[in-house]
C-alpha positions, 0 to 999 in steps of 0.5 A, spaced: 695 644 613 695 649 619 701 654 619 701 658 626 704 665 627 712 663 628 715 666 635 719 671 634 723 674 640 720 675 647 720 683 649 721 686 655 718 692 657 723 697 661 724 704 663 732 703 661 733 701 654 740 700 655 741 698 661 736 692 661 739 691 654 746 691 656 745 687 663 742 680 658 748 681 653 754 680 658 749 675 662 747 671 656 753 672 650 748 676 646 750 681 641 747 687 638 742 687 632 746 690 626 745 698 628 743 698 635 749 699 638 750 706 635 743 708 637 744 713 643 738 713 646 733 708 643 727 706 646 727 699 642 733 694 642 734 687 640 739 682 641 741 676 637 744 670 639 752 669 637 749 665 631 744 671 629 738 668 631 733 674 635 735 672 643 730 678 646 728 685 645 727 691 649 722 696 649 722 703 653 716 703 658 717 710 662 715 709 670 713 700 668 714 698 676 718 693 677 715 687 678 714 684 686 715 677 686 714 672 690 708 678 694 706 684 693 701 688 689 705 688 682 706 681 679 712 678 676 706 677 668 713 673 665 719 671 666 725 667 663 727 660 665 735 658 663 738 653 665 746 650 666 748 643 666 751 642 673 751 645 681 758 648 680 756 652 673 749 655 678 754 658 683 759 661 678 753 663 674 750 666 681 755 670 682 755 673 674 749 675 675 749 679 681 756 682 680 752 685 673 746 688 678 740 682 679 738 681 685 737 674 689 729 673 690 728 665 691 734 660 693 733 653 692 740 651 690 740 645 695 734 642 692 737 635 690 732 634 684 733 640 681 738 646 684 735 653 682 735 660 683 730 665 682 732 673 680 730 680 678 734 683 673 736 691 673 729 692 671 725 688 676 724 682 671 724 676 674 728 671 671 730 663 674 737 659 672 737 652 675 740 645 673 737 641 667 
């Protein structure tokens, strides 16, 4: 029998732990590893869905660029994909995600077979909600 390596968690590079950590708990209903809420100026955080399994991490990278999606010299290497179940919960979540500091890069929310909005978030990470 083969066993594989287990994905633990993605990790997103940033040059503010805290902040980008902070925008993905409201965003997403994310709660703080046991620990690291208390940690004052950490260069590694971890947040867990509300059942406790690990959602991402986050990794202190000094001067990282932000990502230039969809042109420019610095490609967007990751991304994250979420979905909704309808068109409204896509607006209302549009909405969500600008008022906690993402930024709009590709709108494709008329699209009839699959309703989509891309953003980077604080950090310049791009990531997509979209109907499913």
């Amino acid at each position: 029998m083969t066993t594989y390596p287990t994905i633990l968690q993605p990790v997103l590079d940033t040059p503010d732990v805290r902040g980008l950590a902070e925008f993905y708990r409201r965003m997403f209903g994310l709660v703080y590893r046991p620990g690291d809420t208390d940690l004052a100026d950490p260069d590694w955080l971890v947040l867990l869905r509300p059942d406790g399994g690990r959602a991402l991490a986050f990794q202190l990278a000094a001067g990282l660029p932000a990502a230039t999606w969809p042109g420019g010299p610095v490609p967007q290497q990751m991304h994250l994909d979420t979905t909704v179940p309808s068109a409204a919960e896509l607006d209302v979540q549009h909405e969500r995600a600008l008022g906690l500091g993402a930024s709009l890069l590709y709108d494709r929310s008329d699209d009839p077979d699959e309703p989509l909005r891309v953003y980077a978030d604080p950090a310049g990470h791009p990531f997509c909600i979209f109907v499913a």
